[in-house]
N, C-alpha and C positions, 0 to 999 in steps of 0.2 A: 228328924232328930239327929244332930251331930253325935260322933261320937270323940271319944276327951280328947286321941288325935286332932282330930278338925278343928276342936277347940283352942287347944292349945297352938294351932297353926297358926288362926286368925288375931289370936293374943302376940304372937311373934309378928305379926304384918302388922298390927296395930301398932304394938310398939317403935316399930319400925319408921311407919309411918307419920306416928307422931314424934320420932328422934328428924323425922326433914321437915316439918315444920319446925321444930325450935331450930333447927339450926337454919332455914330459912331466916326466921324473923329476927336472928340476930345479924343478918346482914343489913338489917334495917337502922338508919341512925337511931339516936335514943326520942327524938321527936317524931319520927316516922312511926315506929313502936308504940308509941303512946298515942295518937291519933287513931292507927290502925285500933288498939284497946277500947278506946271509950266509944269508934265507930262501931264496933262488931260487936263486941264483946257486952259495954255500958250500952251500946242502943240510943247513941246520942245524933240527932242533928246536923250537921257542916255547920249551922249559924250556932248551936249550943255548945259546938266545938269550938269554934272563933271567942264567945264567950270565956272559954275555960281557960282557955290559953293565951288571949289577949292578944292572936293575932287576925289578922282579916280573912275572910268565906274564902277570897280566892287562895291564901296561904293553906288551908285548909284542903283544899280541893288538889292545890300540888302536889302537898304531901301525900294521900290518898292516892293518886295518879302515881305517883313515882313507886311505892311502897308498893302498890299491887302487881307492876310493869317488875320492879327487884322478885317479888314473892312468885310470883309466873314464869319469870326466869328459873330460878333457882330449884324451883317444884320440880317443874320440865325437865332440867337435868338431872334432878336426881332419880326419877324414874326412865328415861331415858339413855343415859350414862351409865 
C-alpha cells in the first residue's frame, strides 16, 4: 500500500512523462502525427491507412518508420539528457 507521498510522486513522474511524449510527438510532421494516431491509437492497418489517406502502403510504412526513429530519438534524450 502506498502512502499519499508515493502517490503523489508517481502522479508527478507521470505527468512528467507524459509532458515528453507530447512534446515528442509534436516533433512529428502533421502527417506523421496522424498516421502515428489511427496506427496506435484507431487500431488501423498500413493498407486501412493507405485507404484513409489516399496514399500508398509503402507511403504509409515511411511515415511509421521515420515517426517512430523522431519519437526514439527524442524519448531517449529526454530521459537521458
Amino acid at each position: 500500500m502506498m502512502n499519499e507521498e508515493q502517490l503523489m510522486i508517481l502522479g508527478e513522474i507521470e505527468e512528467e512523462q507524459n509532458e515528453h511524449v507530447r512534446q515528442a510527438l509534436l516533433r512529428l510532421s502533421e502527417r506523421q502525427r496522424e498516421v502515428v494516431f489511427l496506427k496506435f491509437y484507431g487500431g488501423l492497418s498500413n493498407e486501412e491507412i493507405s485507404q484513409v489517406l489516399g496514399v500508398n502502403r509503402q507511403s504509409v510504412y515511411n511515415y511509421i518508420y521515420r515517426a517512430i526513429t523522431i519519437l526514439q530519438e527524442t524519448l531517449s534524450h529526454s530521459y537521458t539528457g
